[in-house]
N, C-alpha and C positions, 0 to 999 in steps of 0.2 A: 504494500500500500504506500502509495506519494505519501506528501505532505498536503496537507488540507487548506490552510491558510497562510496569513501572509508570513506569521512569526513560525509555523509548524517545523522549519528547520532548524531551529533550539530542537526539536522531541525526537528527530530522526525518524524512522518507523517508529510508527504507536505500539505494534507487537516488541518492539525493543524499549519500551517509555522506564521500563522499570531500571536500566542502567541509565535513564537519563542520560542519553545519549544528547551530544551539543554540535549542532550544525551553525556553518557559518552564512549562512545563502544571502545572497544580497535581494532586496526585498524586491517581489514581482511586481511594487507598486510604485515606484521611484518616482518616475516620469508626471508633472503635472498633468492636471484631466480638468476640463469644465466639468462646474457644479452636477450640469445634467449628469452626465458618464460617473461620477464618483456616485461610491453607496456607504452607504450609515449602517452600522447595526447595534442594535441599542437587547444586552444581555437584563433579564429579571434578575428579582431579590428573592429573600423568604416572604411567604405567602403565599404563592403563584403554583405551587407543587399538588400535587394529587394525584391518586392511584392511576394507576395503567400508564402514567405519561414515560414514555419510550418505548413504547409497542410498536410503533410506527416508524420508530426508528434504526429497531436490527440488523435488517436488511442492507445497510448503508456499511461501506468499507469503514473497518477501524471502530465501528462502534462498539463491536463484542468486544475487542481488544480494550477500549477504553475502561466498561465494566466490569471485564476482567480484572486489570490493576487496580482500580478501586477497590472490589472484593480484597485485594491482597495489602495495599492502603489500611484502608479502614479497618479490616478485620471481620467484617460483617456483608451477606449476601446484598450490595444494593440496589443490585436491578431485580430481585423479588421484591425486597422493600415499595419499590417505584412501582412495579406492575402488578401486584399485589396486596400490598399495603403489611399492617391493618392502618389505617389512617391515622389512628392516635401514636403509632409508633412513627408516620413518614415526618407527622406534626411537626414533632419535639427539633427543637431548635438544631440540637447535635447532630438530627438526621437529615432534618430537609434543608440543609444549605451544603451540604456534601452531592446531596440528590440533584438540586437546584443549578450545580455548577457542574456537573456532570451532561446531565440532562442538556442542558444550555452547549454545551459544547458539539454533544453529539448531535444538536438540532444545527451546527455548522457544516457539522460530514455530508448531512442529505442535504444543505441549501448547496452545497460544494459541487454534489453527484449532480444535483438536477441544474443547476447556473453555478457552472463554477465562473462565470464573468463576474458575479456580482461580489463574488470572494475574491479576485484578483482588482476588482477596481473598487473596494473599499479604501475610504479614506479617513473613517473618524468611527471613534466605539465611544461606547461608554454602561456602564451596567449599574443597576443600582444594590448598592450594596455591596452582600456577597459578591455580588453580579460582577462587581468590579475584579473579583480575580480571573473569571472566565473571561472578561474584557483582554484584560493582561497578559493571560495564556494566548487569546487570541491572535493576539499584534507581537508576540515574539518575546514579551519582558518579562516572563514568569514562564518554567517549562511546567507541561501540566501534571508532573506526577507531584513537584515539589510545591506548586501549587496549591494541590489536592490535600496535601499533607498541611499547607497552611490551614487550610477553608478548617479541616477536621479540628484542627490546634483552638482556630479561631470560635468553631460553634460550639464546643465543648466547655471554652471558658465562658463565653457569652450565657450558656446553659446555666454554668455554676455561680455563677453574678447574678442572674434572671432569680436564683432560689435563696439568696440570699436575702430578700428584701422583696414586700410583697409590690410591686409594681407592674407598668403594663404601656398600652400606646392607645389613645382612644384619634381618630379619623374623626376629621371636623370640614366642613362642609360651612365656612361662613358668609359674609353679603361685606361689600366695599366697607363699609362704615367699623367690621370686627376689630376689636382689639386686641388680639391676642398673649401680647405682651403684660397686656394690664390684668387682662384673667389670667394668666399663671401665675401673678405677680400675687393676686387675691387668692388666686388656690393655694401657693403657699402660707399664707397669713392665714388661713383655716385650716392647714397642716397643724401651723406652730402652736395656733390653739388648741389642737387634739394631743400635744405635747412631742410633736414628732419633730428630729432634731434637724437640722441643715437639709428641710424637705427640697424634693425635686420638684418642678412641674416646669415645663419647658418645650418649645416647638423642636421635634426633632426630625420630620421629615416637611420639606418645601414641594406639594407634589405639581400646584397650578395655580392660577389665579384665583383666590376664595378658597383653596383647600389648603389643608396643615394636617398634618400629625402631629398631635401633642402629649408627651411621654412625662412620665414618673412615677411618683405613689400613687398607689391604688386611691388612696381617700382624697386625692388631690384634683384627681380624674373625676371620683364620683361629684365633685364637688362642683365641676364643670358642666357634667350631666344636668344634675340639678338647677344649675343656675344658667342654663343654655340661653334661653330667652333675654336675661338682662346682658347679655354680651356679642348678643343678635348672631349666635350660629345658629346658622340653620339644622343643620344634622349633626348630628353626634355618634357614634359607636366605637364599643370597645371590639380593637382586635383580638384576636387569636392567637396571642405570641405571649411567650413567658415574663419578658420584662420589657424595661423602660431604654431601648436601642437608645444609641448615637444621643445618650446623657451620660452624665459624670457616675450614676448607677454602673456604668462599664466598667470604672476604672481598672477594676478590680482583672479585668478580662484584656488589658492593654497589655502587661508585662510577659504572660505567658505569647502571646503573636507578635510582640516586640523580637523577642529570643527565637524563634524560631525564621522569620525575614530576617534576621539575622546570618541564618547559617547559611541561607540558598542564595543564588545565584539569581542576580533579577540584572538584566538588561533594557538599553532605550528602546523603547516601543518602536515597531515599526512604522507606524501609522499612528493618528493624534487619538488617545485615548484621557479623557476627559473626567479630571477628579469627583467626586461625591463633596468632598472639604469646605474647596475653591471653587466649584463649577471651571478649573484653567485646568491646559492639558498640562501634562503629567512631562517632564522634563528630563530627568536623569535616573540614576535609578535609586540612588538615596534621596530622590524627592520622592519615588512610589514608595519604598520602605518605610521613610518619618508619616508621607499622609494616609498610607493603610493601615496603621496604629490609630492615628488620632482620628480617622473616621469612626472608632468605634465609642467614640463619644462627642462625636460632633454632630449636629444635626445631617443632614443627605440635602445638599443642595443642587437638588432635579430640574426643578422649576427654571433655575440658573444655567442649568445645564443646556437645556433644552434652547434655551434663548441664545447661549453661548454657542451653539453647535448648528442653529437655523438661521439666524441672524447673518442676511445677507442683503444686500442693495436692491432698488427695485428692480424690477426688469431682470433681474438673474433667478435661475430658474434652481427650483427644489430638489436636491438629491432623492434618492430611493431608499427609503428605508424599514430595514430587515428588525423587526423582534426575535430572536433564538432565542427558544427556553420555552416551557409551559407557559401556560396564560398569555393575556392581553392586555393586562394592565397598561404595562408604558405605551401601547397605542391609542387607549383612552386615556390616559394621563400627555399623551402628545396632540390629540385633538384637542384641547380646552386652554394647551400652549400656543398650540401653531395650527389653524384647521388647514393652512395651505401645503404645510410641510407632510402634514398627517395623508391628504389625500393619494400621496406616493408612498405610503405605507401599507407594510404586507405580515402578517403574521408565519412563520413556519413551527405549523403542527408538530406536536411530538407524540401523540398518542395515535389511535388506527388512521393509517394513508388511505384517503380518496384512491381507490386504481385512476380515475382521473388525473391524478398530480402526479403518477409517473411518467417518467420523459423519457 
């Protein structure tokens, strides 16, 4: 099996990933391209996972190989996990950002099989979250077994932080006039009155215009619920996730993924891949190493991202852009940024293939 993408000559053969094997290729992307001809591919977070998703994916070169080394990675069966479940096991934070970044990659092999043009003329990544290391793998700066071994380091600790302190991420949905700032400001102040010490409450994901995720203590959150209306959000819910992501709640979860981007090998991207931190692309490779630590207590600046990576003069036209990985989020979350950039967006399925989408 080739190499699949721009950076895949870091990984050499995928059935070889496990000696991390390191190629020197000069990238197939070099040459500038008008905006049209380039492609965007924008990788998921946790969330976005669910049973069956890589069913549809098998059949594509390299992908057994890839869950292969995973199983030997992890320790643990993760393409039954994925195809499978039980879903309270894919849930848990330690499983589905290993699955999610997996998954995400392999959904590269089949956009590769069926248009490998739109994998040779990519020009800009960016993933949210986790997403960011599939991002990374992708464009050449991270090889993927060493990678894989971060994501594990990373959602294990993220797990063990999430259980230490009851907290959480509730998805808000506000109107121009929200103040966000000032209701976290008053959810801590009803923290401190329940006697709860250096309380959290804090926006930690930027997903669009009027939307936030806002993370910390669980009583901080509810306190938001409750007082929805005097702060004019419109919707409220609490997510599905164990704790209070991209807050100072992580901190605890920075030192163990600090030590291990430490010991791997991270190289300059091939292509512009686009921080969470900063919404700016990614520079060297002690600038991915310092900002993949500190994302995991910074908020996710998507919203910035989005504006960062579309944001072009008039009359120049929209690149094409690919979601790999489960779900459709970031294409709904790219319509409410950019509906002009959105309308040249494409999802690629990871769970049963249309016989129609093969080429």
């Amino acid at each position: 099996a080739s190499a699949s993408w721009p950076g895949a000559g870091r990984a050499g053969n995928l059935a070889a990933l496990l000696q991390s094997s390191v190629g020197d290729e000069e990238p197939a992307a070099a040459r500038r391209r008008p905006p049209q001809e380039g492609t965007v591919l924008l990788f998921p977070g946790q969330g976005s996972q669910f049973v069956g998703m890589g069913r549809g994916l098998l059949r594509y070169p390299n992908v057994g190989d890839m869950f292969r080394v995973a199983e030997k990675v992890l320790g643990y069966d993760l393409l039954s996990l994925c195809l499978r479940g039980p879903p309270a096991e894919l849930d848990r934070t330690l499983h589905c950002q290993p699955a999610v970044f997996v998954a995400s990659l392999a959904a590269v092999e089949k956009l590769h099989h069926q248009q490998p043009s739109v994998i040779e003329n990519c020009v800009a990544a960016a993933g949210f979250s986790v997403g960011e290391f599939a991002a990374l793998v992708f464009a050449g700066a991270l090889d993927y077994t060493e990678a894989l071994y971060a994501v594990k380091v990373r959602a294990e600790a993220m797990q063990k932080a999430s259980e230490a302190i009851p907290s959480g991420m509730l998805s808000v949905i506000g109107r121009r006039e929200s103040n966000y700032n000032f209701a976290c400001l008053e959810a801590r102040e009803h923290c401190k009155s329940l006697g709860i010490e250096n309380p959290v409450c804090e926006v930690s994901n930027y997903l669009f215009p009027d939307s936030r995720v806002i993370a910390g203590h669980l009583q901080a959150l509810e306190f938001l619920q409750e007082n929805s209306r005097k702060y004019n959000f419109k919707r409220t819910k609490l997510l599905p996730v164990s704790g209070a992501f991209h807050t100072r709640l992580m901190e605890s979860a920075t030192e163990p993924l600090a030590e291990v981007l430490k010991s791997i090998e991270i190289q300059k991207p091939f292509i512009c891949v686009y921080s969470n931190v900063d919404s700016k692309k990614y520079m060297h490779s002690k600038h991915i190493q310092r900002l993949l630590v500190k994302q995991l207590v910074s908020p996710v600046k998507w919203e910035q991202t989005m504006h960062a990576i579309y944001e072009r003069k008039q009359g120049v036209e929209f690149p094409y852009t690919y979601e790999v990985g489960p779900g459709k989020q970031l294409g709904a979350i790219l319509r409410n940024c950019n509906l002009k950039a959105w309308k040249l967006y494409k999802h690629i399925d990871v769970s049963e293939d249309e016989e129609a989408e093969e080429t």
